[in-house]
C-alpha positions in Angstrom: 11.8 8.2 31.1 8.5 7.1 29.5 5.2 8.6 30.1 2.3 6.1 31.6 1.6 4.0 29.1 -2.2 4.3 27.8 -4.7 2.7 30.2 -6.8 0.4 28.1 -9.5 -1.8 29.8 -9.4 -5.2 29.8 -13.0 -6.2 29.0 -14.6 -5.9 25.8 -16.3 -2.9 24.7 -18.9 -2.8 22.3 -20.3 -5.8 19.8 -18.5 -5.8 16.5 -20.2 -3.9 14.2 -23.2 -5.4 11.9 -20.9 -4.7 8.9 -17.8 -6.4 10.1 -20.1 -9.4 11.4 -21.8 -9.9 7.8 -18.2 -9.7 6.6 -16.8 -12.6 8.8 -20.0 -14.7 8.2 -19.9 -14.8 4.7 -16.3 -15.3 4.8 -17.2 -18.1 7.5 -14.5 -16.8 10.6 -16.4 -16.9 14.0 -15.9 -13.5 15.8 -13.6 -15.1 17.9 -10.7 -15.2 15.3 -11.2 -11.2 14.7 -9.3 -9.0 17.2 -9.9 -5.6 17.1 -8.9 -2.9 18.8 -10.4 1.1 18.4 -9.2 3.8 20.4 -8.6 7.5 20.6 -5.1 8.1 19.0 -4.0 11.0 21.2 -6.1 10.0 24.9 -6.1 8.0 27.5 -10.2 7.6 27.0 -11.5 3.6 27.1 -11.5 2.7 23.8 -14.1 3.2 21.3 -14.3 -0.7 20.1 -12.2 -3.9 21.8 -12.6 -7.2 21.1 -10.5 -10.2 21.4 -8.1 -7.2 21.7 -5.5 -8.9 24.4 -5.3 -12.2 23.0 -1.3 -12.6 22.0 -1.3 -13.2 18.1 1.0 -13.9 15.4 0.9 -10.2 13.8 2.7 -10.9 10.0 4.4 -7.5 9.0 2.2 -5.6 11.3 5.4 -6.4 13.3 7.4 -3.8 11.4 4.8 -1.5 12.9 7.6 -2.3 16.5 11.0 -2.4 14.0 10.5 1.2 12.5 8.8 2.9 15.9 11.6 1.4 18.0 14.2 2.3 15.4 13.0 5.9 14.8 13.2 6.6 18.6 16.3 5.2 19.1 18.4 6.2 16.1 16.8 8.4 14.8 15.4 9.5 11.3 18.4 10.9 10.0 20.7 7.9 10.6 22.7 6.3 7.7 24.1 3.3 7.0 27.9 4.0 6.0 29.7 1.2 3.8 33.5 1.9 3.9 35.6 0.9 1.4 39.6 0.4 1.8 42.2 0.1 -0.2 45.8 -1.8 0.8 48.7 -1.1 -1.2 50.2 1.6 -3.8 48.4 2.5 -7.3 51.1 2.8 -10.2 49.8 3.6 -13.5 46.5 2.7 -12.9 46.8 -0.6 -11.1 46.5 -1.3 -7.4 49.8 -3.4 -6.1 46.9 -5.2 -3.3 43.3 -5.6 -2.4 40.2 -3.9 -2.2 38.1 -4.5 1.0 34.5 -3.8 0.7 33.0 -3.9 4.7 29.4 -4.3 4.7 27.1 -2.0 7.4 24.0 -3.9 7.2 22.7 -1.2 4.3 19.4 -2.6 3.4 19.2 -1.2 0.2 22.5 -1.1 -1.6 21.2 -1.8 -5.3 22.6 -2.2 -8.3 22.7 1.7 -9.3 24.7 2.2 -5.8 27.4 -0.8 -6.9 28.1 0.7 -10.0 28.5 4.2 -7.8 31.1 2.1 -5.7 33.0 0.7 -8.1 33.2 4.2 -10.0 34.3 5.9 -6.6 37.0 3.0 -7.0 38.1 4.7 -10.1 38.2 7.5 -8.7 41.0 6.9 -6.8 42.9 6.2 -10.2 42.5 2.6 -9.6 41.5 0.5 -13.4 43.2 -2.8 -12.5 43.8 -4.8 -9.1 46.3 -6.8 -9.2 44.9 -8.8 -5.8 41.6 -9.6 -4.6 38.4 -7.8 -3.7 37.7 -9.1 -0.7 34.1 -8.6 1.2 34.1 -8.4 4.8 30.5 -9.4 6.4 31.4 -9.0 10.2 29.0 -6.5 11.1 25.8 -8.5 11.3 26.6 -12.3 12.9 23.2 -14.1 11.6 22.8 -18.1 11.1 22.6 -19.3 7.4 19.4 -20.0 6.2 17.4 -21.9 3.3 15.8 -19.6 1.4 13.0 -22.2 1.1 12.5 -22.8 4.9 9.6 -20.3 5.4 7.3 -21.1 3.0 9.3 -23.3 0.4 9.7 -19.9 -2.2 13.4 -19.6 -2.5 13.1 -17.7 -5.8 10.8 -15.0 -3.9 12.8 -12.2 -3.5 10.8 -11.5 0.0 12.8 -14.6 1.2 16.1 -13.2 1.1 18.2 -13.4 4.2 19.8 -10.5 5.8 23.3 -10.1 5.1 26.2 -7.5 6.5 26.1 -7.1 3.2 23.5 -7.1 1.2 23.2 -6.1 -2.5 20.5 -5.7 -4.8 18.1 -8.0 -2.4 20.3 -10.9 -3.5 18.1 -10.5 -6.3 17.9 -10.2 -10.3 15.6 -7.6 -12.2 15.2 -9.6 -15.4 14.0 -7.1 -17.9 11.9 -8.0 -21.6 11.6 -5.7 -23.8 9.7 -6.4 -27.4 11.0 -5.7 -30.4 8.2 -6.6 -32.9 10.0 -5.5 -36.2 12.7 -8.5 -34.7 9.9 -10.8 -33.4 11.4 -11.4 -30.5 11.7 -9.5 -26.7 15.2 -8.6 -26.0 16.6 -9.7 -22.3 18.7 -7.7 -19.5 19.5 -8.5 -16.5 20.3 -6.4 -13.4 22.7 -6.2 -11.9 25.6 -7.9 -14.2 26.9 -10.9 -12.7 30.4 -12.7 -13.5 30.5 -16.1 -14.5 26.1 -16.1 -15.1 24.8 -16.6 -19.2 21.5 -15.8 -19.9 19.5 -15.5 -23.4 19.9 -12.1 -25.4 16.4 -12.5 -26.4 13.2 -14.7 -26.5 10.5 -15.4 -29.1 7.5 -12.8 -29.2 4.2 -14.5 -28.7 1.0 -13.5 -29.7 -0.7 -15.0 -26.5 -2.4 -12.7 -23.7 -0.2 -11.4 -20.7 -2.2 -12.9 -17.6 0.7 -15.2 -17.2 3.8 -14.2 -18.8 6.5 -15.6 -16.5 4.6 -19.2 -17.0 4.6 -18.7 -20.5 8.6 -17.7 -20.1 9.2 -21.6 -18.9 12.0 -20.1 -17.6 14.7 -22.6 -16.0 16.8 -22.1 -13.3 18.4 -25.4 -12.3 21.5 -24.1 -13.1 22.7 -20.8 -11.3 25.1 -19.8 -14.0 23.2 -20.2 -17.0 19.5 -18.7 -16.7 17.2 -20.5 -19.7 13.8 -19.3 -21.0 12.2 -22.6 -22.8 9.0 -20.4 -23.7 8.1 -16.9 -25.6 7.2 -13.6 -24.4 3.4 -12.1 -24.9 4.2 -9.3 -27.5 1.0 -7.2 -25.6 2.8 -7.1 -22.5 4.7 -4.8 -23.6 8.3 -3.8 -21.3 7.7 -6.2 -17.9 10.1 -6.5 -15.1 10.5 -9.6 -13.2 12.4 -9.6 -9.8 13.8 -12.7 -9.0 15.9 -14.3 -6.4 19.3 -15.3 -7.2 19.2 -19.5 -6.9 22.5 -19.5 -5.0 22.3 -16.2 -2.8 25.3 -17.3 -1.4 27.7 -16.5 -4.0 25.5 -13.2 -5.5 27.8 -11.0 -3.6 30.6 -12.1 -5.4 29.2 -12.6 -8.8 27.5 -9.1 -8.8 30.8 -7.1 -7.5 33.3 -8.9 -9.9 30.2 -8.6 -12.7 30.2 -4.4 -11.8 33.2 -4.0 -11.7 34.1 -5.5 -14.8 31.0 -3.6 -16.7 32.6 -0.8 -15.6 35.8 -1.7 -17.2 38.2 -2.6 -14.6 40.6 -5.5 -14.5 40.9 -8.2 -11.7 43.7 -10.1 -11.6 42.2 -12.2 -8.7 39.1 -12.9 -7.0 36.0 -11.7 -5.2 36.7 -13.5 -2.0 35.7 -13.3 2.0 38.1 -11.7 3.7 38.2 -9.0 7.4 40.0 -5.9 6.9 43.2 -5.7 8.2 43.4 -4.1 11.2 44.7 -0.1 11.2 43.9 0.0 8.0 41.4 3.4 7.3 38.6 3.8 4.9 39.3 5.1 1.6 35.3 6.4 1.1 31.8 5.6 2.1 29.1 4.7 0.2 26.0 6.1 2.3 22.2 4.9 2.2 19.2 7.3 2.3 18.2 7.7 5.6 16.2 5.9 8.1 13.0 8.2 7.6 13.4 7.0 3.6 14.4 3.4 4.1 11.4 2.6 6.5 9.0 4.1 4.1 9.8 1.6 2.0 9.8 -1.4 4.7 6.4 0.2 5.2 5.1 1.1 1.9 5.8 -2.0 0.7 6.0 -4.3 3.5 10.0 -5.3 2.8 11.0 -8.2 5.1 14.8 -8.0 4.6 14.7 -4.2 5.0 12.8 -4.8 8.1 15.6 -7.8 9.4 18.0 -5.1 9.1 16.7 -2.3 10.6 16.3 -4.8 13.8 19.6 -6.5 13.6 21.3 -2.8 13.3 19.6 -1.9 16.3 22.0 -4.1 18.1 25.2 -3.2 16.0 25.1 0.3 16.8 24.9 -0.4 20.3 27.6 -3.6 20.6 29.1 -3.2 17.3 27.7 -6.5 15.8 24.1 -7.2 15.1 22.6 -10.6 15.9 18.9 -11.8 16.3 19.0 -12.6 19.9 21.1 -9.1 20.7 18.4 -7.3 19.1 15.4 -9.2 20.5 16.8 -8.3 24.3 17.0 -4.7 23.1 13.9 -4.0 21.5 11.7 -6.2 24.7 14.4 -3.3 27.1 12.5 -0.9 24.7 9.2 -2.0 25.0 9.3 -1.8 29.0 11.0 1.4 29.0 8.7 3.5 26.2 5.4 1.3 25.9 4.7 -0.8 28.8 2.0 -3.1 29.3 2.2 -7.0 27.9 5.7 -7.0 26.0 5.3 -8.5 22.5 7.8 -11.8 21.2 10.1 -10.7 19.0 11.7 -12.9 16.8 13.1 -11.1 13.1 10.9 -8.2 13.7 9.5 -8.3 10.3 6.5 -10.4 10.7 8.1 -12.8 8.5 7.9 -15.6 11.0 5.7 -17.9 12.8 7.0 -17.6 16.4 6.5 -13.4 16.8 3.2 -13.0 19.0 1.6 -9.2 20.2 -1.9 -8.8 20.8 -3.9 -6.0 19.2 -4.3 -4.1 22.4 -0.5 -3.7 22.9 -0.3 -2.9 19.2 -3.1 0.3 19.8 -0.7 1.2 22.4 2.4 1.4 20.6 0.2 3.1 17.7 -0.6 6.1 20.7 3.1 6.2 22.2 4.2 6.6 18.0 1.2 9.4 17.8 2.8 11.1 20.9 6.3 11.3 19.8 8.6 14.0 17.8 9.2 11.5 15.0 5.9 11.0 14.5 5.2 12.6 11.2 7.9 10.4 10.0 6.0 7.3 10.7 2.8 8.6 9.3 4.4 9.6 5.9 6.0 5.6 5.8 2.8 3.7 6.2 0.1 3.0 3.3 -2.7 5.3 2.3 -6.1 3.1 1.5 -6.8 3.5 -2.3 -3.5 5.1 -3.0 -0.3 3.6 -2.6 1.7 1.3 -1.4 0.2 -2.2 0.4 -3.4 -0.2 0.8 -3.4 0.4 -2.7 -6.2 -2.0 -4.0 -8.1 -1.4 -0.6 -11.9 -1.2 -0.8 -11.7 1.0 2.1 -13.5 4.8 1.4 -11.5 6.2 4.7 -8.9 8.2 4.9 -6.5 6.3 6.7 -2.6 5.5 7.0 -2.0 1.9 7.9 0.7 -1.1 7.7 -0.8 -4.1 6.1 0.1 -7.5 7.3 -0.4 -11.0 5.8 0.8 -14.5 5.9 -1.1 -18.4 5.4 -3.9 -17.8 7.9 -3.3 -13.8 8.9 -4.7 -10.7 7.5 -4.6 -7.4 9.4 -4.2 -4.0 9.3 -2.8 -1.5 11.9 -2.9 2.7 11.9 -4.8 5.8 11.7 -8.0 6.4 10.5 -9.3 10.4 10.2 -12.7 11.1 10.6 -14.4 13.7 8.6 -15.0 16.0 11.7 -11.3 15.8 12.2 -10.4 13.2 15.0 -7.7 10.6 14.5 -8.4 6.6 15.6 -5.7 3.9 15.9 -6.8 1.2 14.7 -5.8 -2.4 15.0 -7.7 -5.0 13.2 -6.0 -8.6 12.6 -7.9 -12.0 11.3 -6.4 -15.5 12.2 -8.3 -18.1 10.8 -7.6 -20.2 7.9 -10.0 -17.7 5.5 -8.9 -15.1 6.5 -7.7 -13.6 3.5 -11.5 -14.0 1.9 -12.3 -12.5 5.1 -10.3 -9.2 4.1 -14.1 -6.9 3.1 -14.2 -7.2 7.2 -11.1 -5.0 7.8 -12.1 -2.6 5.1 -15.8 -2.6 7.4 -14.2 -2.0 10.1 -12.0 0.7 9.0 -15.1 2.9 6.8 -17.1 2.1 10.4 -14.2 3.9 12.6 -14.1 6.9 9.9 -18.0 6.9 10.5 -17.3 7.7 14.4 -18.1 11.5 15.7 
C-alpha cells in the first residue's frame, strides 16, 4: 500500500525568478524550454515555484533518480550481487581434470582488483592448471547486442558500454603513464591484463604542456590486439590515468579472465569460452559486490550509465530469474502506480542514457517527496552529489547547500534533489533545460538552486 501521492497543482505558480530569467536570456533559451519544479520536500503544500513543470521531457541521468529509488525500495540497501563460480571434475596435484564455469549475476562493478580475487579463490581450492576450459555463462541478464557507437558514435567512451550478465572492469582498460625522466620516457600499464593484447612498455617524454595529453599520445587502436601510441607523453603531467573502452567489448571477457588468470600464474590448457553450467552442478564460492546502498552511490555520484542498466535489468532477474529491458520496464511503470502515482514516466534503460525515456519535472518532485518519506531515505541522500564538493556537483557555481543528481546529454541539462535552507527547511527541487544551449544555459540551474536556498 502506497500513501496518496503528493497533490501538486496543475497551473503554474509563480514567474521564474529575475536571476534564472537573466540566465536563460543571455544563454538565449525562451522560458518555455526551462521546467522547474519547487516544492516542500516533506508536505503536501502547493508548490513554492512550477513552471512548465508537467510537460513530459527527456530527463538524461536524472532518470537514475527512478533506477536507485525504485531499486532501494524493492531490494533493498543491503542486497548483493553474488557471482558463483563452479568447478566440474577432480583436482590431482594441482590440476583440474575439467572446467571452470564462471556465471555472471549482473554485478555492476566487478573490476579488475575483484578478477584477480576470483581467480586467487580458484587457487584456493588447490587448482594451478585446468586441463579444460573456463567457460563464462551470461544467462542471467537476456539484453540485445549493441554498437557501442549507436548512441552518440563514442565507442571508445567507457560510458558507452553495454550491460552484460557479466560484466568486468566496464569492458574497459585503465591505461596508466608513468614518467621516468632520468629514462626520458613514461612507462605504460595497462589494467586489467588481457591475453592475446601487445601494447608499448613505454613512450617518449615530451616537454609540451598537459592540456591535451591523450591527443599528443596519437594513440592507435585499429587493431584490438595490439594498442600503439605514435606520439609522446607531456613529462609535466606527471602519473595520468586514462580509462578507455576496450575496441572489441565482445571478446574483453575472455581476454581479461584468461589474461588474470595467467598473471596469477595458472596454466590453461584450453580456452576462455561461452558455455551454461551444467545442470546440478553446485557453486564452489561467490564472489560478492558491495551492496546496493554503495553501488548506487556511485551510479549517483558519478552518473554511471552501465551501473544504472544493471541495477534496472536486476530488478527483473530477481523477480523472474532473468533480467531483460522490457521485463524491467513493466516492473518499474507496476512500481510507479503502486508507490508514486500520478503521470507514470517512459522507461526505456533507466539510466538516462537514451533518447526515448520521457518524465516531466512535476512527477520527478514527486518521486523526490515519496524518496524523502521513506526508511531508505538517508541512503539516497548520502548517493547523490553535493554542489561544490563532489561528485557530478563538484565544479557547481551553486553557494547552496544541496544534494542533487545531475543530468546531461546534446540539448539537456538538469538537476534534481534537495536544497536546505539556512533556517532549516528542505526543498525538492527539479530544474531541467531542453533547448539546444542548454549547456551555456547551465548559470540558470545554479540561480535557481541559490534562489530556493534563499526561501524562508
Amino acid at each position: 500500500m502506497r500513501s496518496e501521492p503528493p497533490k501538486h497543482t496543475t497551473e503554474d505558480v509563480g514567474q521564474l525568478p529575475p536571476e534564472v530569467q537573466a540566465a536563460l536570456q543571455r544563454a538565449k533559451v525562451p522560458s518555455e524550454h526551462f521546467h522547474v519544479m519547487v516544492v516542500d520536500a516533506q508536505a503536501n503544500n502547493a508548490p513554492r515555484l512550477s513552471h512548465q513543470a508537467q510537460v513530459r521531457v527527456n530527463p538524461a541521468s536524472l532518470m537514475k533518480l527512478a533506477t536507485t529509488i525504485a531499486a532501494l525500495d524493492t531490494l533493498g540497501p543491503a542486497f548483493v550481487w553474488r557471482t558463483p563460480v563452479y568447478v566440474d571434475g577432480p583436482v590431482r596435484d594441482g590440476v583440474l581434470q575439467g572446467n571452470v564455469y564462471i556465471k555472471g549475476s549482473g554485478d555492476p562493478r566487478l573490476g579488475a582488483e575483484r578478477l584477480w580475487l576470483l581467480m586467487r579463490r580458484i587457487q584456493g581450492l588447490g587448482i594451478q592448471k585446468i586441463q579444460g576450459d573456463i567457460m563464462l555463462d551470461r544467462s542471467a541478464f537476456d539484453v540485445p547486442p549493441r554498437d557501442a557507437a549507436s548512441f552518440d558514435g563514442e565507442p571508445l567512451r567507457p560510458y558507452n558500454a553495454a550491460p552484460d550478465a557479466l560484466l568486468l572492469n566496464f569492458k574497459s582498460l585503465l591505461i596508466q603513464f608513468v614518467p621516468d625522466r632520468a629514462a626520458n620516457v613514461a612507462r605504460v600499464q595497462i589494467e586489467p591484463p588481457l591475453a592475446g593484447v601487445q601494447f608499448p612498455a613505454t613512450v617518449p617524454l615530451s616537454n609540451s604542456d598537459c592540456s591535451d595529453y591523450r591527443s599528443a599520445l596519437r594513440a592507435d587502436w585499429s587493431d584490438h590486439t595490439r594498442i600503439r601510441f605514435a606520439g609522446s607523453f607531456p613529462a609535466v603531467c606527471g602519473e595520468k590515468m586514462w580509462p578507455i573502452a576496450y575496441a572489441a567489448p565482445q571478446q574483453f571477457a575472455q581476454r581479461a579472465i584468461a589474461g588474470m588468470w595467467q598473471h596469477v600464474g595458472g596454466q590453461l590448457s584450453g580456452q576462455v569460452r561461452e558455455g551454461a553450467v551444467p545442470a546440478n552442478l553446485q557453486p564452489s564460492f561467490y564472489i560478492e559486490s558491495a551492496s546496493l546502498a554503495e553501488t548506487i552511490r556511485d551510479i549517483n555520484k558519478y552518473s554511471n550509465n552501465v551501473m544504472a542498466q544493471h541495477v534496472f535489468l536486476t530488478l527483473s532477474q530477481q523477480q523472474r530469474g532473468v533480467g531483460s529491458l522490457d521485463s524491467s520496464r513493466e516492473l518499474m511503470q507496476r512500481w510507479w502506480r503502486e508507490r508514486v502515482g500520478g503521470d507514470v514516466p517512459t522507461f526505456d534503460n533507466g539510466s538516462g542514457l537514451s533518447r526515448d525515456e520521457r518524465i516531466s519535472a512535476q512527477a520527478l518532485a514527486r518521486l523526490l517527496q515519496v524518496a524523502w518519506a521513506s526508511p531508505t531515505m538517508s541512503e539516497l541522500m548520502s548517493s547523490l552529489p553535493v554542489t561544490g564538493l563532489d561528485g557530478t556537483m563538484k565544479r557547481s557555481k551553486a553557494q547552496a547547500s544541496a544534494h542533487l543528481k545531475t543530468g546531461s546529454l546534446r540539448d539537456v541539462a538538469g538537476v534534481a534533489g534537495f536544497v536546505d535552507t539556512a533556517s532549516g527547511k528542505r526543498w525538492v527541487v527539479v530544474a531541467v533545460l531542453h533547448h539546444a544551449n542548454a549547456n551555456a544555459a547551465r548559470p540558470a540551474l545554479d540561480a535557481v538552486i541559490d534562489w530556493v536556498a534563499q526561501q524562508p
